[in-house]
C-alpha positions as CSV (number, residue, x, y, z in Angstrom):
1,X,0.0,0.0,0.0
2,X,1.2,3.7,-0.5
3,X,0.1,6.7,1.1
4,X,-1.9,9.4,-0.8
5,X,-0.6,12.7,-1.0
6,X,-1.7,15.6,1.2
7,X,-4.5,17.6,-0.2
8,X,-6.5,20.3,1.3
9,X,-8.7,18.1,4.0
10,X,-5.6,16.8,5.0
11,X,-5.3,15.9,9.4
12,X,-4.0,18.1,11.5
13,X,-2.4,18.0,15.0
14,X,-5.3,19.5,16.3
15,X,-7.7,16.7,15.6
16,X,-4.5,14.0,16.6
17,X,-5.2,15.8,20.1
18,X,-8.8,15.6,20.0
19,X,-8.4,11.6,19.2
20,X,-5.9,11.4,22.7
21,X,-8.8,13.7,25.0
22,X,-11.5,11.0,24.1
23,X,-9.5,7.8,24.2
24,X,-11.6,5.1,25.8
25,X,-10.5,3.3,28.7
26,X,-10.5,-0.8,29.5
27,X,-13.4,-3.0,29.9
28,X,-13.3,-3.3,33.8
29,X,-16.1,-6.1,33.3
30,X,-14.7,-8.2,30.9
31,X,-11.4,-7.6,33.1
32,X,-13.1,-8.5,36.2
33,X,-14.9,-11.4,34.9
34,X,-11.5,-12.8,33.6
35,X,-10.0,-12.4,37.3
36,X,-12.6,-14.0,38.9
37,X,-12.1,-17.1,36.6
38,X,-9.0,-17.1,37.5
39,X,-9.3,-17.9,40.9
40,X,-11.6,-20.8,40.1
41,X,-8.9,-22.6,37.1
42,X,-6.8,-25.8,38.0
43,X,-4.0,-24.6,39.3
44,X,-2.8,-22.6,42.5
45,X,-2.9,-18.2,42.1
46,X,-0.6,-16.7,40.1
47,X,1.1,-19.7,38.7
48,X,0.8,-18.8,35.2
49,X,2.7,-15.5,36.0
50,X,2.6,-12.7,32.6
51,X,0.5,-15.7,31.1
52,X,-2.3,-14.5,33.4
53,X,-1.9,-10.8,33.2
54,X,-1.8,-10.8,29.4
55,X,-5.0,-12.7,29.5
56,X,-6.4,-10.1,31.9
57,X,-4.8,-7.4,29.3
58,X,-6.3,-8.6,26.4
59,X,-10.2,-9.1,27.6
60,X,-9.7,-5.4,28.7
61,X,-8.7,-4.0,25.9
62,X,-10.8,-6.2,23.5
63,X,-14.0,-5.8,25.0
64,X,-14.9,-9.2,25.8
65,X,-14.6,-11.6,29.1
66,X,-13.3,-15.3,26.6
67,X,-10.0,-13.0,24.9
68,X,-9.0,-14.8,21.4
69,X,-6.0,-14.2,19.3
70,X,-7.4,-16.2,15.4
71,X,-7.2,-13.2,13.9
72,X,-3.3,-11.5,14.2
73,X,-2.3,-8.6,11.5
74,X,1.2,-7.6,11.2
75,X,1.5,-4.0,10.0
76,X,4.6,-3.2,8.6
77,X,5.6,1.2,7.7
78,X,8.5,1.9,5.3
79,X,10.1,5.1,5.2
80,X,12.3,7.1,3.8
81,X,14.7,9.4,6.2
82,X,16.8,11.9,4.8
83,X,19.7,11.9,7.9
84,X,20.3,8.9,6.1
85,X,22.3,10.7,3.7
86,X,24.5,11.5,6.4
87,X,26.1,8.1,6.7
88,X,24.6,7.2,10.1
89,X,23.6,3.9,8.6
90,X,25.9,0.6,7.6
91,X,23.6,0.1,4.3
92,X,22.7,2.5,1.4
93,X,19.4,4.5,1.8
94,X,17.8,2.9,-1.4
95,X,17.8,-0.7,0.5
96,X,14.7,0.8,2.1
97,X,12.8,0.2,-0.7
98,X,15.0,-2.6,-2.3
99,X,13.4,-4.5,1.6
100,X,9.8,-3.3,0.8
101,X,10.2,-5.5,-2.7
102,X,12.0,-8.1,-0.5
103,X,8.7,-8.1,1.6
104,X,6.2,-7.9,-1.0
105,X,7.7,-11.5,-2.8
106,X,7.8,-12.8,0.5
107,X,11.7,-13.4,1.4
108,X,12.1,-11.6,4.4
109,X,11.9,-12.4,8.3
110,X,9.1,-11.4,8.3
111,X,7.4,-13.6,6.2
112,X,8.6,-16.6,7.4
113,X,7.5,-15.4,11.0
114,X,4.1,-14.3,9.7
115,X,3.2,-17.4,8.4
116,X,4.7,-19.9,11.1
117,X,1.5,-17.6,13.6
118,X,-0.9,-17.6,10.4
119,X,-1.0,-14.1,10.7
120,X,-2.1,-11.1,8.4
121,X,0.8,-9.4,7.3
122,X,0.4,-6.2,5.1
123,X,3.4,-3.5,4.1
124,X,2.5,-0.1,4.0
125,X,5.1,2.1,1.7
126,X,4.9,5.5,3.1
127,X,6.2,8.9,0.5
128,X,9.3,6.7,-0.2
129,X,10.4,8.7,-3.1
130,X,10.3,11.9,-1.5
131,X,12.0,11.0,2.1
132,X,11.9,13.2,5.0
133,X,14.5,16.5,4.9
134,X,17.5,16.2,6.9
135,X,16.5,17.0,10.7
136,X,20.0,18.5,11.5
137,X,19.2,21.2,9.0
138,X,15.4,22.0,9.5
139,X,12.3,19.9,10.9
140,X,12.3,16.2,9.2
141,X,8.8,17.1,8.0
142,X,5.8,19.7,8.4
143,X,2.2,19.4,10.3
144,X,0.4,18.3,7.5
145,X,2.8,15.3,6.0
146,X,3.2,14.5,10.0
147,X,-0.7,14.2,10.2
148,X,-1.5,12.7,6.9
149,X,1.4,9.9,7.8
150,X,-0.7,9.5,11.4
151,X,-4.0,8.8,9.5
152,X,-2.9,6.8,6.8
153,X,-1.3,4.5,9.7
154,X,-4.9,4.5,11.3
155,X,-6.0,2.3,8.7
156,X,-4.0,-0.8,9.8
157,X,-6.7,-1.3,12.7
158,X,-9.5,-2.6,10.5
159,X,-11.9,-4.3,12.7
160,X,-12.4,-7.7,13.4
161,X,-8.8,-8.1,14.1
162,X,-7.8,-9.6,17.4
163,X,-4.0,-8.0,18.1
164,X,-2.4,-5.9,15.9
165,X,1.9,-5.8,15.7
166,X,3.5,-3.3,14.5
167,X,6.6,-2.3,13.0
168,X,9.0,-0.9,10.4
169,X,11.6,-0.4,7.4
170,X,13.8,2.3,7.1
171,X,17.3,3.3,6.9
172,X,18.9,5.5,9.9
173,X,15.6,5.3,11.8
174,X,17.6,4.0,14.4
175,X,19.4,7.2,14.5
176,X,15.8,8.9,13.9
177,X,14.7,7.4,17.2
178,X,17.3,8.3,18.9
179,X,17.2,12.1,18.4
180,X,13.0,12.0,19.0
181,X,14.1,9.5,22.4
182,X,16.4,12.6,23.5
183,X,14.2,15.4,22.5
184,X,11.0,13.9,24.6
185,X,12.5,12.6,27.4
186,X,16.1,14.1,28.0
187,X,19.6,13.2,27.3
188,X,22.7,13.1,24.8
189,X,23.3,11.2,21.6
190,X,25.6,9.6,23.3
191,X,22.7,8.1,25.9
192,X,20.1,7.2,22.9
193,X,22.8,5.9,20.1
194,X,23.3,2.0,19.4
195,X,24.5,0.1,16.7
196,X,21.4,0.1,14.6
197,X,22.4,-2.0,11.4
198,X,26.1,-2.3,12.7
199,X,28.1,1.0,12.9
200,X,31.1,0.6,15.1
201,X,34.0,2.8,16.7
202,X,34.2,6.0,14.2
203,X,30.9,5.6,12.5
204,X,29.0,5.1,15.6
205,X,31.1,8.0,17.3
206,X,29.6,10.1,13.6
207,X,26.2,8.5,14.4
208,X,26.5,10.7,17.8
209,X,27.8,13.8,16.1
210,X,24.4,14.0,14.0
211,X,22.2,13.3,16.6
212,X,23.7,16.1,18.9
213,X,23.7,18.4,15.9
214,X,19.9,17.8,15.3
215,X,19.3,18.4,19.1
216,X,21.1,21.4,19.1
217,X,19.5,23.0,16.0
218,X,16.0,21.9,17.6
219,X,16.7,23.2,20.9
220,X,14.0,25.9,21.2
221,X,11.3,23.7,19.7
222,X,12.5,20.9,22.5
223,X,12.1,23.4,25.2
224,X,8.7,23.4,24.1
225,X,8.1,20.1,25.6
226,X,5.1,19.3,22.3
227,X,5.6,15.8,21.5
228,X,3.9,16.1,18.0
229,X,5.7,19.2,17.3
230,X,8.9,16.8,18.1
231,X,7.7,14.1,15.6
232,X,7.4,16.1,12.8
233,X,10.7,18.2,13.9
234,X,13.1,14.9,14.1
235,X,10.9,11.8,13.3
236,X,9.7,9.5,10.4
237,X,6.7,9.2,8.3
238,X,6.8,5.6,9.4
239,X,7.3,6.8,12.8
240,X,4.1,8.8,12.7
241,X,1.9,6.1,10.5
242,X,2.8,3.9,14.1
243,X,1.7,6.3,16.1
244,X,-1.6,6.6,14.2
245,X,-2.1,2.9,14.4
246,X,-1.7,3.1,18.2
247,X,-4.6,5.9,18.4
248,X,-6.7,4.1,15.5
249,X,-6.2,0.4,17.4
250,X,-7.3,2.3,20.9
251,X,-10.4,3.3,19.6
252,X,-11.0,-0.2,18.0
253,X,-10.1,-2.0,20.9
254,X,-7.3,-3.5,19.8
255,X,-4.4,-4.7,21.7
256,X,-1.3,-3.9,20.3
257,X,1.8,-5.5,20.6
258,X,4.8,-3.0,19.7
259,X,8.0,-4.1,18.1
260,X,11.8,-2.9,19.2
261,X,13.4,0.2,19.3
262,X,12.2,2.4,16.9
263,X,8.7,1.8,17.0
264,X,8.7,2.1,20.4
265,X,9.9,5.5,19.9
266,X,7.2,6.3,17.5
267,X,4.6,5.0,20.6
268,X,6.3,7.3,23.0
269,X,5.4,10.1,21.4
270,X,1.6,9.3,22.5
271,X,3.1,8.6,26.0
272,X,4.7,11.9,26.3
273,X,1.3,13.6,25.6
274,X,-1.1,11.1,28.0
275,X,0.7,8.2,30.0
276,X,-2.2,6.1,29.5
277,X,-2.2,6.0,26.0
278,X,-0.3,3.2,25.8
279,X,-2.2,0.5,28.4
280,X,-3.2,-1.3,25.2
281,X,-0.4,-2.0,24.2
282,X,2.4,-4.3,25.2
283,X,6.5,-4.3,23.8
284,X,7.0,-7.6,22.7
285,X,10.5,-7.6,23.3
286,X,14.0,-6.0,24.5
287,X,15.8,-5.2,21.5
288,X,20.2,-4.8,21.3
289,X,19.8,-1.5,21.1
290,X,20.7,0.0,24.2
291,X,18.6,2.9,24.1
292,X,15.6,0.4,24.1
293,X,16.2,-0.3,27.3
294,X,16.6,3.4,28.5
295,X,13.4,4.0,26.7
296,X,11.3,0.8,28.2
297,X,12.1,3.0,31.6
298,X,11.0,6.0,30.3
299,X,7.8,5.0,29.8
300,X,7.3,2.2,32.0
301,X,7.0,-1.0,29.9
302,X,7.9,-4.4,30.6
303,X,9.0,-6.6,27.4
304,X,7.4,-10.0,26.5
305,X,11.0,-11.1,25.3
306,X,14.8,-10.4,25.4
307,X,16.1,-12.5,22.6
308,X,19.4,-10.0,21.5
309,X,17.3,-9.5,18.1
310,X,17.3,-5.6,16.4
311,X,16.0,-6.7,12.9
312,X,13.2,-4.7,13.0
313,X,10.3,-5.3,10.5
314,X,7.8,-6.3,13.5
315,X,9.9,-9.6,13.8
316,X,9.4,-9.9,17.4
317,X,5.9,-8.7,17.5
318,X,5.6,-11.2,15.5
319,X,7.2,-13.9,17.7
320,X,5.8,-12.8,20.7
321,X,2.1,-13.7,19.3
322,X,2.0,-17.3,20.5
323,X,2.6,-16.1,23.7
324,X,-0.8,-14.0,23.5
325,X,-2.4,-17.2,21.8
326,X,-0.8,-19.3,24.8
327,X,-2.5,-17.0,27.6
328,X,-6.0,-16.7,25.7
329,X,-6.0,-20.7,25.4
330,X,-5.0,-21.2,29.1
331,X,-7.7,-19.4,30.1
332,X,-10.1,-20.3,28.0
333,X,-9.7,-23.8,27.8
334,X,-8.3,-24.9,31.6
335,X,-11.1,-26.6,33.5
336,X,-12.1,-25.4,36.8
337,X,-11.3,-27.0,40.1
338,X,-15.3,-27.7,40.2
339,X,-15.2,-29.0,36.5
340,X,-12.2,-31.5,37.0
341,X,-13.3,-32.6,40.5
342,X,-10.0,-31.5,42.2
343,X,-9.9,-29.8,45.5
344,X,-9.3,-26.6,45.6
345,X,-6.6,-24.7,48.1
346,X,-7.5,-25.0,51.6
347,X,-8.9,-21.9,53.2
């Protein structure tokens, strides 16, 4: 899929805002009703650990008291970033879109992972002939692409769809969420900076250099503290399509499971604005990247997995999925002391 171009009834930021005032809260029912059967399943409280919670998490956030996961999409954003031109990255910016064509004929990680969970996968191409500007120039990208790139990612969370994962494609976004890590929450290149697709000693020390160039250049804007004004100043057009699936998925009811370091940046952004705005969702994993880790802090999140993996492409939003398939079945399917005939604990 591509994104359409911005024409005069194009989003703004002002109805993004609107969309985070009137975000709708969990089903305390449906999350009651899935504690109390809980209590009554073959086994002795809590023994199921995160298995239990998720179970809890997903009948909240879906709306119904019996949480399924049959119908998992995978939404993929590609972008095109134009720090990439700076030689932050180990690859070439055109492999961007040489991976979106890897996608689409189905040889990537990906692929292989959404189909071993059965699960939806769709690639959305973002403007990627026309990537961002460079961010240690000017901003990355104005309201209105910002905006448009927020509700074009909105349409990932069609409904009917159980969970959706998200992630994305595109060269020197790990550099991109490292300068919109620093400028929400505080902090140095230097604090935010990883590997990404493999820069070492000089080019990682570079990688630094540009993100402390970009945070200088947007210092006033930063002082600011206005989280969408940031992603547009120093983000992604994939960065903002994830943060419009987030909003679109909340007012679905959609649990989302968020991928690694970059798209949990893009998620953040809705954090830094409302700290609830990401109870739906869950970070399936801990990626290499260190700033991952400093990030997971900032916005108190607790991955499903640490498996050393900073591929990208939802790979481990995808893995994590059986987990969430796991917890549903558990609950749904375990008998109850009453149903089995086994005594329950002793009073």
């Amino acid at each position: 899929m591509n994104a359409h171009s911005p024409n005069s009834a194009a989003p703004s930021f002002d109805e993004m805002r609107k969309i985070l005032r009137d975000l709708p809260g969990p089903d305390q029912e449906a999350q009651t009703k899935v504690v109390q059967r809980q209590t009554e399943l073959t086994k002795p409280p809590g023994s199921l650990g995160r298995l239990e919670e998720i179970a809890e998490w997903l009948a909240a956030w879906q709306g119904r008291a019996s949480p399924r996961v049959e119908r998992p999409r995978i939404a993929v954003f590609a972008g095109m970033h134009g720090v990439a031109a700076r030689g932050v990255s180990a690859y070439p910016p055109e492999v961007t879109g040489q991976m979106v064509k890897n996608f689409l004929s189905g040889g990537a990680a990906i692929n292989q992972l959404a189909g071993s969970i059965d699960a939806d996968l769709r690639i959305y191409e973002l403007d990627l002939e026309h990537p961002t500007e460079d961010f240690t120039k000017g901003p990355a990208m104005n309201e209105t692409r910002t905006a448009n790139a927020m509700a074009y990612g909105m349409m990932a969370a069609e409904p009917g769809i159980d969970v959706l994962c998200l992630g994305e494609m595109g060269i020197a976004n790990t550099t991109t969420a490292a300068t919109l890590c620093a400028a929400l929450f505080g902090g140095t290149g230097a604090d935010w900076a990883g590997p990404g697709t493999g820069v070492q000693g000089k080019a990682l020390a570079h990688k630094i250099t540009v993100i402390d160039e970009a945070l200088a250049h947007h210092r006033a804007l930063i002082a600011e503290r206005d989280p969408l004004a940031l992603l547009a100043a120093v983000g992604g057009e994939e960065f903002a399509a994830i943060a419009g699936a987030v909003l679109a998925a909340r007012m679905g009811r959609i649990p989302v499971l968020l991928d690694g370091y970059a798209c949990t940046a893009a998620a953040a952004v809705l954090h830094a604005i409302d700290r609830h705005a990401l109870d739906h969702c869950l970070v399936a994993h801990r990626s290499a990247e260190p700033g991952h880790t400093r990030l997971l802090e900032a916005i108190g999140q607790r991955p499903l997995l640490d498996f050393g993996m900073r591929l990208g492409e939802a790979s481990a939003a995808a893995l994590a999925v059986p987990l969430l398939k796991a917890a549903a079945a558990c609950h749904n399917g375990m008998a109850t002391f009453a149903q089995a005939g086994v005594s329950s604990k002793n009073a």
